[in-house]
N, C-alpha and C positions, 0 to 999 in steps of 0.2 A: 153463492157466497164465496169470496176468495179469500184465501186463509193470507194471513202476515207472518208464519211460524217462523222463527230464525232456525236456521238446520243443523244450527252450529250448538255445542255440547253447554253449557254453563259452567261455570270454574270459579269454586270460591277459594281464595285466597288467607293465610291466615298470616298479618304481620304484628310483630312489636311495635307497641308506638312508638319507640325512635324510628325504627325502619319508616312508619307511615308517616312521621314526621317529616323526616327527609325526602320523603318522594313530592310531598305536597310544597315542601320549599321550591327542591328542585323546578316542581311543572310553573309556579307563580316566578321562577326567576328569570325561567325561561321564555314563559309569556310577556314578562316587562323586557327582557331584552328585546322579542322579538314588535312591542310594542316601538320601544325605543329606536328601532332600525326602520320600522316604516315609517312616523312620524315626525320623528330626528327632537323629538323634546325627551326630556331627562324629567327622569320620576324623582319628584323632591322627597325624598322620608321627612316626617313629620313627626315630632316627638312631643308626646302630650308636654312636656318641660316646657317645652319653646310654646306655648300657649296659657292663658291669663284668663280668668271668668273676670267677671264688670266687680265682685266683692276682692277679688283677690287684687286688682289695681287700683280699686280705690282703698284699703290698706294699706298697700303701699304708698301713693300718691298722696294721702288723708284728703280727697278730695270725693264727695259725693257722686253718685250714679248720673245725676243732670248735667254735671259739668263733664266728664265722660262724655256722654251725650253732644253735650255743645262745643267736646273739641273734635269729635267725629266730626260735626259740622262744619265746623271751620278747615278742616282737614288739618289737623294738630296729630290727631290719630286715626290708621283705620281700625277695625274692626272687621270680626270675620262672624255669618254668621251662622248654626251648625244647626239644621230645626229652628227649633225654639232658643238654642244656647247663643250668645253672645261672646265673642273669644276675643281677647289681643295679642296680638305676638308681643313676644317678652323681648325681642329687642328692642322693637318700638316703642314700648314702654319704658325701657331706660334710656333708651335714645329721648326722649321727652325729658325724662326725670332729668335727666344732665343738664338738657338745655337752661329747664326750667330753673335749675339751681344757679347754672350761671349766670342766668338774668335776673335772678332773685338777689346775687351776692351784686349785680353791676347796679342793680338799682340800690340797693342797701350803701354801697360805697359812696354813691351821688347824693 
């Protein structure tokens, strides 16, 4: 039987959560840089803001879940989707919204 023993001593450390805070930013900042340089693609942050559930756009939109539905289809909007969750980004949803207004006021004028 051949042993695996490490020979080396064990060493527990005791930090404050800010200290461990910072080390654990630090090593993930360091990994996305170092991601960033082999790759050469840039890490987007994502902020729950910039993202829409399908009740929270049809609220604002006063348009039903189907019609959502049927302009993902058409490609009017995309949709992202998270598991189970269904997301819109929130500027493609005002980017919509505007258009739609504008078309709404150029037909109303006709």
């Amino acid at each position: 039987m051949s042993s695996n023993r490490n020979t080396q001593p064990k060493v527990i450390y005791q930090l404050e959560a800010d200290e461990l805070e910072r080390i654990i930013t630090r090593a993930v900042t360091d990994a996305m840089e170092r991601y960033t340089s082999i790759t050469g693609i840039q890490a987007q942050a994502v902020n729950d803001n910039d993202l829409m559930t399908v009740d929270e756009v049809c609220n604002l939109l006063h348009v039903t879940p189907a019609t959502l539905n049927n302009w993902h289809k058409l490609k009017y909007l995309s949709k992202l989707k998270v598991g189970r969750r269904v997301l819109f980004r929130r500027r493609d949803v005002e980017a919509l919204a505007a258009h739609t207004e504008k078309t709404s006021l150029i037909t109303k004028v006709q």
